[in-house]
C-alpha positions in Angstrom: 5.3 -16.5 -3.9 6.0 -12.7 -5.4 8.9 -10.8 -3.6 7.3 -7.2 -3.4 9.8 -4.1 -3.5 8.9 -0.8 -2.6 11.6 1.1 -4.5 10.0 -0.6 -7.7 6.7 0.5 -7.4 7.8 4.3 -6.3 10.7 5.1 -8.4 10.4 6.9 -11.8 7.9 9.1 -10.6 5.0 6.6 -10.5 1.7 6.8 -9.7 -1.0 5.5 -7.1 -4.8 5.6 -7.9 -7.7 5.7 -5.2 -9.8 2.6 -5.6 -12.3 2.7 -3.1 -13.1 3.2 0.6 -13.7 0.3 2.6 -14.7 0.1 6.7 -12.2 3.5 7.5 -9.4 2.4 5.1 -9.0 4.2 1.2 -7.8 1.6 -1.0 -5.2 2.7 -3.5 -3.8 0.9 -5.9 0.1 0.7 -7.6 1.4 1.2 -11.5 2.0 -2.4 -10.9 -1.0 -3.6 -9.5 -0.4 -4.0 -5.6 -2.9 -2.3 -3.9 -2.7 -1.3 -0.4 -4.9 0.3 2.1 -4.2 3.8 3.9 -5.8 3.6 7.7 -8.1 7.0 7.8 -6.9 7.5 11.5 -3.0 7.8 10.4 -4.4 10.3 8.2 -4.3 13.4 10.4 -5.5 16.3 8.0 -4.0 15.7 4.8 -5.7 16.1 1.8 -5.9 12.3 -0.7 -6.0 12.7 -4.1 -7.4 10.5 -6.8 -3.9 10.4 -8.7 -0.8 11.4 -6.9 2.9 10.5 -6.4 3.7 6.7 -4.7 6.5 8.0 -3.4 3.9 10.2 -0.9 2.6 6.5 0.2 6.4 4.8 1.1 5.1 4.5 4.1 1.9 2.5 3.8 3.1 0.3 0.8 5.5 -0.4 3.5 3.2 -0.9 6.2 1.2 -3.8 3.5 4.2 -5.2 2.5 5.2 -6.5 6.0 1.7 -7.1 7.0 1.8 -9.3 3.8 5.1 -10.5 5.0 4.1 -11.8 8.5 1.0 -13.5 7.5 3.0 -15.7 5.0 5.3 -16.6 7.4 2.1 -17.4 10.0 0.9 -19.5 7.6 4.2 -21.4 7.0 4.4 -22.1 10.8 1.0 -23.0 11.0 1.3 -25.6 7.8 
């Protein structure tokens, strides 16, 4: 079971990539390979770029991480 942390995969100036949309949620994608989706209706009116910064999506990468976080532990009480 991989331990994910956020600082890791947004420090150093890193990168995110766009990977696709999906039913209202663009799908972007880490330097390290997690990939994360970004709800279009907490979007408001910024703009989304193909490339940009990770540290501008802290707080989705977040968001995955303890939705990732909860279902494990779910599963573990459901096992």
């Amino acid at each position: 079971m991989k331990n994910y942390n956020v600082k890791d995969m947004v420090s150093g100036n890193k990168k995110v990539k766009f990977v696709k949309y999906q039913q209202g949620k663009l799908w972007y994608i880490t330097e390290c390979g997690f990939d994360f989706p970004v709800d279009i209706s907490d979007t408001g009116d910024a703009a989304f770029l193909q490339e940009d910064k990770a540290m501008f999506f802290m707080r989705w990468i977040n968001k995955h991480i303890k939705d990732i976080n909860k279902a494990r532990q779910e599963q573990d009480i459901a096992i």
